[in-house]
PDB file with one MODEL, atoms N, CA, C and O in Angstrom:
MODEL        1
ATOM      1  N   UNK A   1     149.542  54.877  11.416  1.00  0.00           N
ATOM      2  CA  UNK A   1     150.416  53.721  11.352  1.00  0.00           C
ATOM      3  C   UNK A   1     151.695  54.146  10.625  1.00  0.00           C
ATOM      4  O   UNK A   1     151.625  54.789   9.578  1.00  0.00           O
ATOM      5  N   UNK A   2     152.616  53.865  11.057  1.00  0.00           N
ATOM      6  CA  UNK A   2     154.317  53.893  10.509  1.00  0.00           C
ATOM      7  C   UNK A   2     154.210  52.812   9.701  1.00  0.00           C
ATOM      8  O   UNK A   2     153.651  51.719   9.787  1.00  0.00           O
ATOM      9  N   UNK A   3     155.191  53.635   8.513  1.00  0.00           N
ATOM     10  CA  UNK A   3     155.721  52.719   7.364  1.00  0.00           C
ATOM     11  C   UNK A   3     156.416  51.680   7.960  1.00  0.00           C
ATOM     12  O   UNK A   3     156.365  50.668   7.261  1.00  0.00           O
ATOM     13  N   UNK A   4     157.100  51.530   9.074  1.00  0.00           N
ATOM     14  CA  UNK A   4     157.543  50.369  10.029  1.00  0.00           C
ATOM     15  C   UNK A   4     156.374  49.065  10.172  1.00  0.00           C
ATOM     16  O   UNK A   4     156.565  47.882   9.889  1.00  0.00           O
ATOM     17  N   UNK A   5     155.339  49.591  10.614  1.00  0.00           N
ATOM     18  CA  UNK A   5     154.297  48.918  10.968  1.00  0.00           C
ATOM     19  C   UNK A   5     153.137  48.622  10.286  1.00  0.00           C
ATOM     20  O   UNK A   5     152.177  47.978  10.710  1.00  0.00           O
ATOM     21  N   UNK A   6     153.342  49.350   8.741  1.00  0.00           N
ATOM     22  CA  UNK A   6     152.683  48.774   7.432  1.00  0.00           C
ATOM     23  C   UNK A   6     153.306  47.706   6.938  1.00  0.00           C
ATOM     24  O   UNK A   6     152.654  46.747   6.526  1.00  0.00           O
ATOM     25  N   UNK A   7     154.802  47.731   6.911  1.00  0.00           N
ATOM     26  CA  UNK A   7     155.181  46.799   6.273  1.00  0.00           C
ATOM     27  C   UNK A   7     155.454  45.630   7.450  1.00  0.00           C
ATOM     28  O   UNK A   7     155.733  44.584   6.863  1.00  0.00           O
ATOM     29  N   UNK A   8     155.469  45.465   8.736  1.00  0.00           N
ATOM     30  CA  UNK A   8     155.082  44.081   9.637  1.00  0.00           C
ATOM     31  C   UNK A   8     153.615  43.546   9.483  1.00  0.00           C
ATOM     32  O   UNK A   8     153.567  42.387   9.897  1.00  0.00           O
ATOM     33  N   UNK A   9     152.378  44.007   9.018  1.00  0.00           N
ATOM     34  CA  UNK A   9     151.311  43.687   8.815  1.00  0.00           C
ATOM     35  C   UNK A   9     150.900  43.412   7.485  1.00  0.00           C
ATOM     36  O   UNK A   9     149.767  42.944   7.372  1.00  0.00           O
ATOM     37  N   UNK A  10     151.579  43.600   6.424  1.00  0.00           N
ATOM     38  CA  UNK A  10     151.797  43.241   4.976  1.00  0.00           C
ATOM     39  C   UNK A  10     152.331  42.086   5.173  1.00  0.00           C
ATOM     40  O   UNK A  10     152.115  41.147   4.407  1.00  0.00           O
ATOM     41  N   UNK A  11     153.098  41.995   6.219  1.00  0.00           N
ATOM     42  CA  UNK A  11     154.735  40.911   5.960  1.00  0.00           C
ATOM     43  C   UNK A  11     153.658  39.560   6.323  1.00  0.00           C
ATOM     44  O   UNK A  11     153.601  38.439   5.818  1.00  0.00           O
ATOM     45  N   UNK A  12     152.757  40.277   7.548  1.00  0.00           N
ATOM     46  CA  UNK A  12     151.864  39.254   8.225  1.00  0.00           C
ATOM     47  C   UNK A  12     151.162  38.189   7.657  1.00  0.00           C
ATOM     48  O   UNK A  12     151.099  37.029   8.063  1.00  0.00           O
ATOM     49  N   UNK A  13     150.314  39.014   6.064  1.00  0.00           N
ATOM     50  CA  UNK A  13     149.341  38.416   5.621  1.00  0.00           C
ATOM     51  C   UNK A  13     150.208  37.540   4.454  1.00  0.00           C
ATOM     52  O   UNK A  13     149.537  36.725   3.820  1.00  0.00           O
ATOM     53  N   UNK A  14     151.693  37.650   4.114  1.00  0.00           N
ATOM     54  CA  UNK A  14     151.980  36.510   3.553  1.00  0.00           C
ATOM     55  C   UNK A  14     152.683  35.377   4.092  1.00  0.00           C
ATOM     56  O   UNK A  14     153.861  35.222   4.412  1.00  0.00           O
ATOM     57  N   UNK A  15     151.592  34.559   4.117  1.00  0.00           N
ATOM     58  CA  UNK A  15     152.411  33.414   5.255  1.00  0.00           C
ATOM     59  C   UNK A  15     153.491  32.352   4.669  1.00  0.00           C
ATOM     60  O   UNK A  15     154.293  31.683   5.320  1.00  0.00           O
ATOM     61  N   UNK A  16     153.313  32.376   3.400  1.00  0.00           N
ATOM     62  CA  UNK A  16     154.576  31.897   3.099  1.00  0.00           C
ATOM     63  C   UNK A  16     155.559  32.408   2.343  1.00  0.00           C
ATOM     64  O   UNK A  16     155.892  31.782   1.337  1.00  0.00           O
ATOM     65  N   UNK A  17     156.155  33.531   2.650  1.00  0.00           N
ATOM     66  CA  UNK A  17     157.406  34.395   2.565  1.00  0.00           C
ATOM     67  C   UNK A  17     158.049  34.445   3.697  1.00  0.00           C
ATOM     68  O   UNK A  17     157.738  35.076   4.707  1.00  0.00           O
ATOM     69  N   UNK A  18     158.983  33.745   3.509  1.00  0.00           N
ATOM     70  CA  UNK A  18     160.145  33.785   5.393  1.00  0.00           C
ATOM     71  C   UNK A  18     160.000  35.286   6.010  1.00  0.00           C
ATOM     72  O   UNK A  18     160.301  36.312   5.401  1.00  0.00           O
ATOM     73  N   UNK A  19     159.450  35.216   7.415  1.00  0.00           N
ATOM     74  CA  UNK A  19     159.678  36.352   7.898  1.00  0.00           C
ATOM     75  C   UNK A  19     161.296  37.037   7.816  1.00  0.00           C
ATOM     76  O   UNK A  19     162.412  36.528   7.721  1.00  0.00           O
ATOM     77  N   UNK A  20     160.776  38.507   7.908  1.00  0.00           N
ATOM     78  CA  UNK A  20     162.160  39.243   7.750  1.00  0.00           C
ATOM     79  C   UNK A  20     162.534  39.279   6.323  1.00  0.00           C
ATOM     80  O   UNK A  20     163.695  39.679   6.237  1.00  0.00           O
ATOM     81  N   UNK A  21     162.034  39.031   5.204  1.00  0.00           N
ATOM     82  CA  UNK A  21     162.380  39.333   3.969  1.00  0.00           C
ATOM     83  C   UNK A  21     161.119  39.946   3.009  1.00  0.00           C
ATOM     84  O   UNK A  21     160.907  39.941   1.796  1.00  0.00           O
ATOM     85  N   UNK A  22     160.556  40.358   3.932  1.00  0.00           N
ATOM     86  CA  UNK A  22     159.451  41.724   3.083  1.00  0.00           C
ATOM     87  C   UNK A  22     160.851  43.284   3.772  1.00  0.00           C
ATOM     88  O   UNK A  22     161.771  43.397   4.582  1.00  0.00           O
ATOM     89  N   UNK A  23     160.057  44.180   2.684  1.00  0.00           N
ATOM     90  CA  UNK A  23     160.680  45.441   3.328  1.00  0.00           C
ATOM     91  C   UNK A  23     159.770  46.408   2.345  1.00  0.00           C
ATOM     92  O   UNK A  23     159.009  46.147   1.413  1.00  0.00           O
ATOM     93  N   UNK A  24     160.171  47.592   2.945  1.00  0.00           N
ATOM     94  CA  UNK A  24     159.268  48.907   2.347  1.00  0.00           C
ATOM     95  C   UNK A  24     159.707  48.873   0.769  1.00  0.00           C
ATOM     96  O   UNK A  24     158.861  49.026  -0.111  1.00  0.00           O
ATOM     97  N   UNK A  25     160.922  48.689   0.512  1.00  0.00           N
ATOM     98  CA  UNK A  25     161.026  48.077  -1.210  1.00  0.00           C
ATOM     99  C   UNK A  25     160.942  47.079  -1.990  1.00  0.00           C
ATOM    100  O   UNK A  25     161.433  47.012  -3.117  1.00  0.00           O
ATOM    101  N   UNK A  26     160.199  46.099  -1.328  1.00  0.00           N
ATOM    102  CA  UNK A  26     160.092  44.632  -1.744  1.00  0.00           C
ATOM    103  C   UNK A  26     158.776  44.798  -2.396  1.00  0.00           C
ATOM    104  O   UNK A  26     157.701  45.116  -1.888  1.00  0.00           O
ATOM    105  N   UNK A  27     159.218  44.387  -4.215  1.00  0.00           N
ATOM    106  CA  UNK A  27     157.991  44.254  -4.761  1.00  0.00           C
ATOM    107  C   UNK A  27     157.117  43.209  -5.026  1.00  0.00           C
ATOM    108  O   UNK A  27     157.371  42.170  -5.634  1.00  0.00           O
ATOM    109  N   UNK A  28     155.762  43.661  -4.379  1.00  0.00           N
ATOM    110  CA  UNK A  28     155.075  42.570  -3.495  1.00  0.00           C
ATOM    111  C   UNK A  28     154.723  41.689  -4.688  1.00  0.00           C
ATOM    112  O   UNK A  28     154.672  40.491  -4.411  1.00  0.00           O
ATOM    113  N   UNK A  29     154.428  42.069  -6.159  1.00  0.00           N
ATOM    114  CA  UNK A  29     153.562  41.327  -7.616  1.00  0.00           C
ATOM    115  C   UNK A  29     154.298  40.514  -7.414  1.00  0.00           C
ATOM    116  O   UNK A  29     153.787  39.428  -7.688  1.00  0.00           O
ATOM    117  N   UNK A  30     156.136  40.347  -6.758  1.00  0.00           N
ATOM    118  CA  UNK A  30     157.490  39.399  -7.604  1.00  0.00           C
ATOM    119  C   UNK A  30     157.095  38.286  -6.372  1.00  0.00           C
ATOM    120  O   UNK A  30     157.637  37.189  -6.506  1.00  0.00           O
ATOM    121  N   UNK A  31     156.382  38.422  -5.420  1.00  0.00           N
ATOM    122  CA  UNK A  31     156.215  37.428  -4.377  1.00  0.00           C
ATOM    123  C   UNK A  31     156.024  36.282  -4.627  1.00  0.00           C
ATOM    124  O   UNK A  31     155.111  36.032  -5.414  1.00  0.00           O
ATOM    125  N   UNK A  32     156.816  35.164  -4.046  1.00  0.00           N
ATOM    126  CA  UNK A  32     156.332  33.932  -5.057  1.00  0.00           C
ATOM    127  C   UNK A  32     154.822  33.385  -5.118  1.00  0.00           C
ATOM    128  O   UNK A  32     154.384  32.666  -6.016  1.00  0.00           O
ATOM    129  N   UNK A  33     153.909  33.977  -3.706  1.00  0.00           N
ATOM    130  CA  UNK A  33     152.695  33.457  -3.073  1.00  0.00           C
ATOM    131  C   UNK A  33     151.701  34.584  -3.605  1.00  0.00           C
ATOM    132  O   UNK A  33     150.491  34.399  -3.471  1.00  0.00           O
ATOM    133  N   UNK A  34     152.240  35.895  -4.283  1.00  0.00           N
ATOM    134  CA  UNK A  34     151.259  36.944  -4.524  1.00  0.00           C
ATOM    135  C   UNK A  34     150.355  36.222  -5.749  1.00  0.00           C
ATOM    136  O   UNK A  34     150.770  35.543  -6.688  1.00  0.00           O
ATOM    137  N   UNK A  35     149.030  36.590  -5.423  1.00  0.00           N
ATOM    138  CA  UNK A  35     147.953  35.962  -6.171  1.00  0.00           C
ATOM    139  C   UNK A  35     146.706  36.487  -5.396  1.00  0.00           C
ATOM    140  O   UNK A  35     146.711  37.078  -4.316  1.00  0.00           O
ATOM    141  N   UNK A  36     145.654  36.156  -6.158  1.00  0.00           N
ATOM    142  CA  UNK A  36     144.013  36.469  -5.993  1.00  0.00           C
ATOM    143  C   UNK A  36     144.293  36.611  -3.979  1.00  0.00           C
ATOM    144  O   UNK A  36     143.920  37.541  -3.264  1.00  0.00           O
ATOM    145  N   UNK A  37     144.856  35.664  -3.662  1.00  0.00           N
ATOM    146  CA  UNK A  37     144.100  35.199  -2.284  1.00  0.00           C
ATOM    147  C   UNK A  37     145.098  36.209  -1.441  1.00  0.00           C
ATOM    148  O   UNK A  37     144.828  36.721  -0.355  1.00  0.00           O
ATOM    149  N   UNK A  38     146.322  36.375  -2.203  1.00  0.00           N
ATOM    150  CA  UNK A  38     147.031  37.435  -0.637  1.00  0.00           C
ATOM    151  C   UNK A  38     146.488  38.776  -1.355  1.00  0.00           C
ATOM    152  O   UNK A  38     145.715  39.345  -0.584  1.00  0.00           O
ATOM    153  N   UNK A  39     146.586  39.238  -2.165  1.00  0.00           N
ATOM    154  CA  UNK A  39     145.587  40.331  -2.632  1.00  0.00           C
ATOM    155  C   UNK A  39     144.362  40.989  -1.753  1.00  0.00           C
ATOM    156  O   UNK A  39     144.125  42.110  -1.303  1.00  0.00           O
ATOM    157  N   UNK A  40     143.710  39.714  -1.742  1.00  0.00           N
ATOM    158  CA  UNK A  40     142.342  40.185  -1.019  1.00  0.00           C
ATOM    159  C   UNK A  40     143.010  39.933   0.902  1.00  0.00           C
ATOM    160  O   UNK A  40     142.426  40.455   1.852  1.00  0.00           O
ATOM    161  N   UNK A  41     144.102  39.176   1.036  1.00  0.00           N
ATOM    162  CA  UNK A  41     144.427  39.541   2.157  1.00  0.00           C
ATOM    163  C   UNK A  41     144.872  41.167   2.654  1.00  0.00           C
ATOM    164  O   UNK A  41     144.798  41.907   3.634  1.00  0.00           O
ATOM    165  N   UNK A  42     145.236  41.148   1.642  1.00  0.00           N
ATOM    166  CA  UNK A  42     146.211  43.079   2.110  1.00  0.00           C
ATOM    167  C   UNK A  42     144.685  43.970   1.931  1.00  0.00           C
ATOM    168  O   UNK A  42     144.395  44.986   2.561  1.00  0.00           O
ATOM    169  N   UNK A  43     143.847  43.296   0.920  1.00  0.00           N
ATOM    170  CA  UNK A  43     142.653  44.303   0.559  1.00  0.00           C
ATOM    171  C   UNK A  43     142.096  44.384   2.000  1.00  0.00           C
ATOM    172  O   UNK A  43     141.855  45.452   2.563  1.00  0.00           O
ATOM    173  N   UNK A  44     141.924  43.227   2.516  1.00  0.00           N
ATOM    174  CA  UNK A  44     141.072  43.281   4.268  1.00  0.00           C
ATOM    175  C   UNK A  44     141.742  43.548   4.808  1.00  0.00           C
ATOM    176  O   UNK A  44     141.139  43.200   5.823  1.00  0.00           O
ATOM    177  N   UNK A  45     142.969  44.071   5.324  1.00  0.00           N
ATOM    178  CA  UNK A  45     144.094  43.868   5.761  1.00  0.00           C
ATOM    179  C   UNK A  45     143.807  45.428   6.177  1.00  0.00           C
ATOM    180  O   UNK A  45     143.655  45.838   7.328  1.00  0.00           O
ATOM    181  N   UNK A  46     143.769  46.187   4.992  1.00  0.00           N
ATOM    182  CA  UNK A  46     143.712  47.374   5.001  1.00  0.00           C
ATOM    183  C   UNK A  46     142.807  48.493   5.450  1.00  0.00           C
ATOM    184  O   UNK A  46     143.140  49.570   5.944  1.00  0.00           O
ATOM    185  N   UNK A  47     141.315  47.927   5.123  1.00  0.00           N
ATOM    186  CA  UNK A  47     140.031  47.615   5.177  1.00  0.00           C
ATOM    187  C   UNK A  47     140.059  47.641   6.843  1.00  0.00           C
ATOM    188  O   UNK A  47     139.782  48.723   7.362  1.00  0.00           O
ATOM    189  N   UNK A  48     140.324  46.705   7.568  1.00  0.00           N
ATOM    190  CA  UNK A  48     140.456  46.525   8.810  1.00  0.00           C
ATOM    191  C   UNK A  48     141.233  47.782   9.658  1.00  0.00           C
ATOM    192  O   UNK A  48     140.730  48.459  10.555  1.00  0.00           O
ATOM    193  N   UNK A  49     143.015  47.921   8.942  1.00  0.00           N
ATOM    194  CA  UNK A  49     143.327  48.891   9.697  1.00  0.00           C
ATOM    195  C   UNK A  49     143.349  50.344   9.843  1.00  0.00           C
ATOM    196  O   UNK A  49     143.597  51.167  10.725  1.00  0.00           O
ATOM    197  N   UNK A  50     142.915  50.321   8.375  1.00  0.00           N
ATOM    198  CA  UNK A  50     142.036  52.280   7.879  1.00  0.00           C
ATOM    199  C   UNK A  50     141.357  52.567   7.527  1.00  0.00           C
ATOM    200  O   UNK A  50     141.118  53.748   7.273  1.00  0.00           O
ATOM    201  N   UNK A  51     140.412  51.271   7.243  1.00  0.00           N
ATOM    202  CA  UNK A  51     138.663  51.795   7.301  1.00  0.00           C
ATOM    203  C   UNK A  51     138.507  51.786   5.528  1.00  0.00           C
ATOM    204  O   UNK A  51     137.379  51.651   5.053  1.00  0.00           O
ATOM    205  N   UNK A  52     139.798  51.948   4.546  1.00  0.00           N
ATOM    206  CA  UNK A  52     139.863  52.260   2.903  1.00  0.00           C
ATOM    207  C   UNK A  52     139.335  50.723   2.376  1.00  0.00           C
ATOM    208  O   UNK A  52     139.841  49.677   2.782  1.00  0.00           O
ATOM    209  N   UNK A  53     138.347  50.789   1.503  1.00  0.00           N
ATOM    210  CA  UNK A  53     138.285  49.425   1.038  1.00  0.00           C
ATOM    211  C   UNK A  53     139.069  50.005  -0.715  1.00  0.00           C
ATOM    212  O   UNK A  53     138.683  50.945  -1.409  1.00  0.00           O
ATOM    213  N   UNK A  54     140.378  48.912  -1.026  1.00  0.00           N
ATOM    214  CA  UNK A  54     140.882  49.857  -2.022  1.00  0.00           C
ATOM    215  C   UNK A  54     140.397  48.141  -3.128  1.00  0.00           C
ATOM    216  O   UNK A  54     140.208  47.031  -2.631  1.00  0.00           O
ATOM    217  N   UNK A  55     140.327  48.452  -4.467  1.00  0.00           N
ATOM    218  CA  UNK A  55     140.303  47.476  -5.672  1.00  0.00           C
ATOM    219  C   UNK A  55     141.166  47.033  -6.081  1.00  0.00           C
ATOM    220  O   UNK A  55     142.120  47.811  -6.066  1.00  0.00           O
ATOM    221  N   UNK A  56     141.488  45.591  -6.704  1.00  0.00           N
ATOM    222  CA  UNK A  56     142.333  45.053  -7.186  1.00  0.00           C
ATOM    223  C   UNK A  56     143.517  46.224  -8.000  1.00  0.00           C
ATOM    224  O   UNK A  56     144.701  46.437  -7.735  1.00  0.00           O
ATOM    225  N   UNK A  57     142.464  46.933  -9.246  1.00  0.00           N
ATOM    226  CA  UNK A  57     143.681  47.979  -9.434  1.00  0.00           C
ATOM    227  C   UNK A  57     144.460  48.889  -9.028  1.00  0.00           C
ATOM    228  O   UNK A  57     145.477  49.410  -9.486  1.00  0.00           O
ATOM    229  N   UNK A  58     143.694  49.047  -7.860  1.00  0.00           N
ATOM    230  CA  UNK A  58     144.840  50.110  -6.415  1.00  0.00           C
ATOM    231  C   UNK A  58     146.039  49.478  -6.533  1.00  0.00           C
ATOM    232  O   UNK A  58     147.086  50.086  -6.758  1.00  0.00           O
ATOM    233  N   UNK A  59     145.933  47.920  -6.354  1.00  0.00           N
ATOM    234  CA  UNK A  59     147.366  46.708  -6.108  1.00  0.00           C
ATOM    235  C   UNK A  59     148.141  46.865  -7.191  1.00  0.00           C
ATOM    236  O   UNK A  59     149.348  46.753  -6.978  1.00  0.00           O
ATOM    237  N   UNK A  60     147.714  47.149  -8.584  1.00  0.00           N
ATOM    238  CA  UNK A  60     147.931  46.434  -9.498  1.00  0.00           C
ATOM    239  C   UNK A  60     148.574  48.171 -10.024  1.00  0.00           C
ATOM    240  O   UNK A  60     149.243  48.252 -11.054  1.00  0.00           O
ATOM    241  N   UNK A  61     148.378  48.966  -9.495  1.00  0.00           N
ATOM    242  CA  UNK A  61     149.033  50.177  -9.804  1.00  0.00           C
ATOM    243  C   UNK A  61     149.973  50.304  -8.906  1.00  0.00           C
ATOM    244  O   UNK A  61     150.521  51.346  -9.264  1.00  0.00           O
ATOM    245  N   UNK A  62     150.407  50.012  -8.172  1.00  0.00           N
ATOM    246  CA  UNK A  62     151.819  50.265  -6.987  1.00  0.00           C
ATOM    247  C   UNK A  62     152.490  48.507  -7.455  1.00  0.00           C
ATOM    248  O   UNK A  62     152.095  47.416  -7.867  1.00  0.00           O
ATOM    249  N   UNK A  63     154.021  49.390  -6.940  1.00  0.00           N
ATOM    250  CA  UNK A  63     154.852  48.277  -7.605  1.00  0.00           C
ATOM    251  C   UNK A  63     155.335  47.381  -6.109  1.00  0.00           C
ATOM    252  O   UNK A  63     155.319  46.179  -5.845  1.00  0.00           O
ATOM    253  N   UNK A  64     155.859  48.911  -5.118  1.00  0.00           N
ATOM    254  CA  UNK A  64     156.155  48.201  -3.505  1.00  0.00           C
ATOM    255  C   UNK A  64     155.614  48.538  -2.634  1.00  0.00           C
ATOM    256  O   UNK A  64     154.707  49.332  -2.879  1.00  0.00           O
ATOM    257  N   UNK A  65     155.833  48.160  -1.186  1.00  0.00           N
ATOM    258  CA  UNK A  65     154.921  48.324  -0.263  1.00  0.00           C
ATOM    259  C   UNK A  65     155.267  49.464   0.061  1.00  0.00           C
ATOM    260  O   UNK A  65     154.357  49.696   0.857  1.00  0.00           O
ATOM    261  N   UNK A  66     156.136  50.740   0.064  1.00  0.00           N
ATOM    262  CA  UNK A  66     155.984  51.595   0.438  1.00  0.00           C
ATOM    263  C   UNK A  66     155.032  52.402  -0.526  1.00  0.00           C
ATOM    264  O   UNK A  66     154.229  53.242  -0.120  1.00  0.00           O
ATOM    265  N   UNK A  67     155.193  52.089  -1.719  1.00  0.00           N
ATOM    266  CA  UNK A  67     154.013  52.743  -2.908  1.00  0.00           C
ATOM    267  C   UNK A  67     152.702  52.364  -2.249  1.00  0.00           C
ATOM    268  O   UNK A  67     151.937  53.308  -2.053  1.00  0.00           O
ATOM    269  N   UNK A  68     152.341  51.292  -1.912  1.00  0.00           N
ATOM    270  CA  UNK A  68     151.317  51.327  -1.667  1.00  0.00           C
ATOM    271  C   UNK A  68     150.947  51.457  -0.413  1.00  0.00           C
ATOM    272  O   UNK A  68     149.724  51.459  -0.272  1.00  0.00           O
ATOM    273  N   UNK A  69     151.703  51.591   0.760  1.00  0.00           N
ATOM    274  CA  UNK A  69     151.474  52.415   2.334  1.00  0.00           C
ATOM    275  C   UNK A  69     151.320  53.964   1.886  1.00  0.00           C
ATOM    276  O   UNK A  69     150.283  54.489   2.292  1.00  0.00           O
ATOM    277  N   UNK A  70     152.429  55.016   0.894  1.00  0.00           N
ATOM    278  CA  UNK A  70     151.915  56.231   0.325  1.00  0.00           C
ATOM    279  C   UNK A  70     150.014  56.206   0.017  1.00  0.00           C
ATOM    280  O   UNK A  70     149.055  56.710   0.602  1.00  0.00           O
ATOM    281  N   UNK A  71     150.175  55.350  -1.191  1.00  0.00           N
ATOM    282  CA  UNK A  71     148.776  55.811  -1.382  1.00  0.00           C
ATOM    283  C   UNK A  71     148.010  55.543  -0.098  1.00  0.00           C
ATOM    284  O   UNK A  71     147.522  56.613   0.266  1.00  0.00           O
ATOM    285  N   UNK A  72     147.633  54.338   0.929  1.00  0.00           N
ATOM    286  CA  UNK A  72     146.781  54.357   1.595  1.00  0.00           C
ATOM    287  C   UNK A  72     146.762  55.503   2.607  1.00  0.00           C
ATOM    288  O   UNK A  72     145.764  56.031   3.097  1.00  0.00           O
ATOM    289  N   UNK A  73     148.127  55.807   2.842  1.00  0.00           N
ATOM    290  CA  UNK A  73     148.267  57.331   3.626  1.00  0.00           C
ATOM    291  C   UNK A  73     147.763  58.525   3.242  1.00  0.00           C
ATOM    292  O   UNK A  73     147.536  59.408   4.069  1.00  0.00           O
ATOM    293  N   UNK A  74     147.534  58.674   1.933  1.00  0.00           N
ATOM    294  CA  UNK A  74     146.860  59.478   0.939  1.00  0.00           C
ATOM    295  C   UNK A  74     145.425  59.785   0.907  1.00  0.00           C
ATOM    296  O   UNK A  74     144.872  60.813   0.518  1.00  0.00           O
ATOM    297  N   UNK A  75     144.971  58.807   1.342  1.00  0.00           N
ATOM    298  CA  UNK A  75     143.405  58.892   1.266  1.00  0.00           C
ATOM    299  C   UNK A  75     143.023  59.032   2.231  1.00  0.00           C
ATOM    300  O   UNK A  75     141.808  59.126   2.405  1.00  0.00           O
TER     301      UNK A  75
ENDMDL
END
């Protein structure tokens, strides 16, 4: 998967952030909707599209979505 197409499927699971204003440097913690529930969205999210089941502190150690498309590319 392209960093293009990590961050349209990130963008996906927050449904209330206007599309078109996620990006590979948008830090996801500052989201106004980031919490327990989109968390475990990106956690299945991920889970689903690379098989990685990663822990709350995977999230909680990356600041943007390209930090955290690196690490899942990583593993």
């Amino acid at each position: 998967m392209t960093l293009e197409e990590f961050v349209e499927k990130f963008a996906d699971e927050m449904t209330e952030t206007p599309a078109g204003t996620i990006t590979a440097e948008t830090h996801y913690k500052e989201l106004e909707e980031w919490g327990s529930l989109a968390s475990l969205s990106i956690i299945s999210m991920i889970d689903e599209e690379y098989g990685h089941l990663l822990t709350g502190a995977d999230l909680r150690a990356r600041n943007t979505v390209k930090e955290l498309y690196d690490y899942v590319e990583s593993l």
